[in-house]
C-alpha positions as CSV (number, residue, x, y, z in Angstrom):
1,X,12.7,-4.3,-45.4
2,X,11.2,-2.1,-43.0
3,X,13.1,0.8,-44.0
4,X,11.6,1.3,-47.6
5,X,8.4,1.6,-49.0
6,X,6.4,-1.4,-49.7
7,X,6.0,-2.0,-53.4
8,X,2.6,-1.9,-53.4
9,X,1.0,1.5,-53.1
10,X,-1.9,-0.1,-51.1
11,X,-0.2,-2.6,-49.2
12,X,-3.2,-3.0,-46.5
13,X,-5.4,-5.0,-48.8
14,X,-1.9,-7.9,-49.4
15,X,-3.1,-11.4,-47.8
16,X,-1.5,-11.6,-44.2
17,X,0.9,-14.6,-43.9
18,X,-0.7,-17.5,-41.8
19,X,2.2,-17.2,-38.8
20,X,1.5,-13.8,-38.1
21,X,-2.4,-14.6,-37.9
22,X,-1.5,-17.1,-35.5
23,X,0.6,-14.8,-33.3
24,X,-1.9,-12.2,-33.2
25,X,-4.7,-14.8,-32.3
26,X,-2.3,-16.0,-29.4
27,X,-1.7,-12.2,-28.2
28,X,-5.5,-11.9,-28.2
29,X,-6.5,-14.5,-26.7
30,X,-3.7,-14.2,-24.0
31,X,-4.8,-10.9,-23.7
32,X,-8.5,-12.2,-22.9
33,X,-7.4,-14.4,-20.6
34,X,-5.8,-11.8,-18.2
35,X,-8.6,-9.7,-18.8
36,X,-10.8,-12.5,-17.1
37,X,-8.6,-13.2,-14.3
38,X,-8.7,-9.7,-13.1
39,X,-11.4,-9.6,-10.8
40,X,-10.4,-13.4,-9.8
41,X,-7.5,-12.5,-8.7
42,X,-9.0,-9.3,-6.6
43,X,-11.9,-11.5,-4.8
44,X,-9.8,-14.6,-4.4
45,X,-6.2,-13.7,-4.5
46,X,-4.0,-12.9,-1.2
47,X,-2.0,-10.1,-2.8
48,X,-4.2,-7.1,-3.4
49,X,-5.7,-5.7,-0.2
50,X,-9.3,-4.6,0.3
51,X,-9.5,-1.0,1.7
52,X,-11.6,2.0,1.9
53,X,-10.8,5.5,1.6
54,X,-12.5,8.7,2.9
55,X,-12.5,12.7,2.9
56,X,-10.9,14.0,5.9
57,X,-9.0,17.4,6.9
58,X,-5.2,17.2,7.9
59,X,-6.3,18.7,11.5
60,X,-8.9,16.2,11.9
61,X,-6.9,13.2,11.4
62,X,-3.7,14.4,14.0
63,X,-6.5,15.0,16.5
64,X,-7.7,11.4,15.8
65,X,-3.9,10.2,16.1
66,X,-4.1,12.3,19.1
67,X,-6.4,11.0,21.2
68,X,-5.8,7.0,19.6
69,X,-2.3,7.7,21.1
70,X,-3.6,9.0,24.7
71,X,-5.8,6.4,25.4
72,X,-3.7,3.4,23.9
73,X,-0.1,4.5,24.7
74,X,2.3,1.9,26.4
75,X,5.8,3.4,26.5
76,X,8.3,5.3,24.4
77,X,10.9,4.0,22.1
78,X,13.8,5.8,20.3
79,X,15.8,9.2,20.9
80,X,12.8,11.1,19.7
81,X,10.5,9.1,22.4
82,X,8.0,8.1,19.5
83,X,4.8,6.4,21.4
84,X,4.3,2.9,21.5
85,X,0.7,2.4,21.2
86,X,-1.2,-0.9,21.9
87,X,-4.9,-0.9,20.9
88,X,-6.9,-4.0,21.6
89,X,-7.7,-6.4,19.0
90,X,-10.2,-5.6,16.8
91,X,-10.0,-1.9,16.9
92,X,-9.0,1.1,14.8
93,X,-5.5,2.0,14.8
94,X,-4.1,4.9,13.5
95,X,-0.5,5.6,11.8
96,X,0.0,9.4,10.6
97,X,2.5,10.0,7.7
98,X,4.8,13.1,7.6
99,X,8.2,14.6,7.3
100,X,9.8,12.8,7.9
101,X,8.0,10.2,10.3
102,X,5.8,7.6,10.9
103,X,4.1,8.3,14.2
104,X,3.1,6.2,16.4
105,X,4.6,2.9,17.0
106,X,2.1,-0.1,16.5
107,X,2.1,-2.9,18.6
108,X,-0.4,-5.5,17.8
109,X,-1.0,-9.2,18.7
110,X,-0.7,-11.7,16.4
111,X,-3.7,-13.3,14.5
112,X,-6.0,-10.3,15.7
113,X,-7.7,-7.9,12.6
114,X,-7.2,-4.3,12.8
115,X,-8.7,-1.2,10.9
116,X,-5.4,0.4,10.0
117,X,-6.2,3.9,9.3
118,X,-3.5,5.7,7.1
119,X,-3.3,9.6,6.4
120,X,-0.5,12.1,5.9
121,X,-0.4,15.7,7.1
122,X,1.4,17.5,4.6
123,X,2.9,15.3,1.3
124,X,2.2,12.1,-0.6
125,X,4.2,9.2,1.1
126,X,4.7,5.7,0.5
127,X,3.2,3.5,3.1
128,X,6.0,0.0,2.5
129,X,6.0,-2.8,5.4
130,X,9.5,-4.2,5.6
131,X,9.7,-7.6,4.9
132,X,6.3,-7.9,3.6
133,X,4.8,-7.0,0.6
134,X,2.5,-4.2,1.4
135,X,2.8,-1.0,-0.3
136,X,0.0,2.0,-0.4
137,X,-0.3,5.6,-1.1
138,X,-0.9,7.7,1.8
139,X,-2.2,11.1,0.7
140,X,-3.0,14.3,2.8
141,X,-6.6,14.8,3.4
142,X,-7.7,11.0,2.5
143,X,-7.9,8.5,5.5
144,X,-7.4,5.5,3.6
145,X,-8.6,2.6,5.8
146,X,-6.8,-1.0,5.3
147,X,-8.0,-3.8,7.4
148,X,-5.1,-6.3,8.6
149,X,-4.3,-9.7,10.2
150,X,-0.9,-10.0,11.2
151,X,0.2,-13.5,10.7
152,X,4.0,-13.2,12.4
153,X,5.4,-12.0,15.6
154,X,8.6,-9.6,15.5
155,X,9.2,-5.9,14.1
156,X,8.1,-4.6,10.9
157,X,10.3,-1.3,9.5
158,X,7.8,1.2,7.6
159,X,9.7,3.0,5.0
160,X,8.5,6.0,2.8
161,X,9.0,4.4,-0.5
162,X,7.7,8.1,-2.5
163,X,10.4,10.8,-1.9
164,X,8.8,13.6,-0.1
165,X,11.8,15.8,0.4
166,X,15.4,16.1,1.8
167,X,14.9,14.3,4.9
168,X,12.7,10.9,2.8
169,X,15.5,8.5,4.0
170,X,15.4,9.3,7.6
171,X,11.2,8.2,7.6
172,X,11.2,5.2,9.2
173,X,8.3,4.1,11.5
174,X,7.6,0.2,12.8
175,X,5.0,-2.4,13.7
176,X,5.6,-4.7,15.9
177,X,3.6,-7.7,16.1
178,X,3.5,-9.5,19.8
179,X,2.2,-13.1,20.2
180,X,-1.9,-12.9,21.9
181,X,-2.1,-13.2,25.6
């Protein structure tokens, strides 16, 4: 019993049964196994994205989103008249994080790539695309750079899936996806 000394004062040097040898062989070896598959699954699987992620200043990046917005801007959506910006394919786009917004409105075209550039101004958000399965970290001062293909038309909700404050729930942004010309 677990719960009382072992009879033998050096109970290390006692022969281990052969069923536990076997399970510890199989936890090893499974164990090895996973340890292989890890960069296999990051160059050939479809669920870790590639990005890149460099130093920038909080001012910087809002003048970035800035002048993205000014020269890409299509309309206005919502009571707070959040941009809709439409950047041609194969461009950088820019999405700013903070409290408690996603700014601007993305619409791209389906089947395009885009450089999705992802910063926040003032807190560490969670960057989740509702329905798919794309959550990242969006930290102030890093513009972490994501490059994406959209593969269906519609709307995509952004929610901020890392509570930054009173107001977390309310940060909503969207993508919406638009079929080519």
């Amino acid at each position: 019993m677990s719960i009382t000394p072992p009879e033998q004062k050096v109970w290390f040097n006692e022969p281990v049964e052969k069923t536990e040898v076997i399970w510890v062989i199989i936890a090893l070896t499974w164990a090895l196994i996973m340890f292989a598959m890890m960069p296999l699954w990051h160059l050939k699987g479809t669920q870790n994205m590639s990005n890149e992620a460099y130093r920038i200043q909080p001012d910087v990046y809002q003048a970035r989103v800035d002048a993205f917005v000014e020269k890409f801007k299509v309309g206005e959506e919502g009571h707070a008249k959040t941009p809709v910006v439409r950047p041609p394919a194969g461009s950088d786009v820019y999405m700013m994080a903070r409290l408690w917004e996603w700014y601007p409105v993305l619409e791209l075209e389906k089947g395009k790539s885009y450089r999705l550039h992802l910063s926040s101004l003032d807190w560490q958000h969670g960057f989740s695309v509702q329905p798919a399965n794309i959550n990242l970290q969006v930290h102030p001062g890093i513009d972490e750079v994501v490059t994406i293909t959209p593969t269906d038309s519609g709307d995509f909700g952004i929610i901020c899936n890392e509570y930054c404050g009173i107001g977390h729930h309310t940060m909503l942004g969207k993508i919406r996806v638009v079929a080519g010309k």
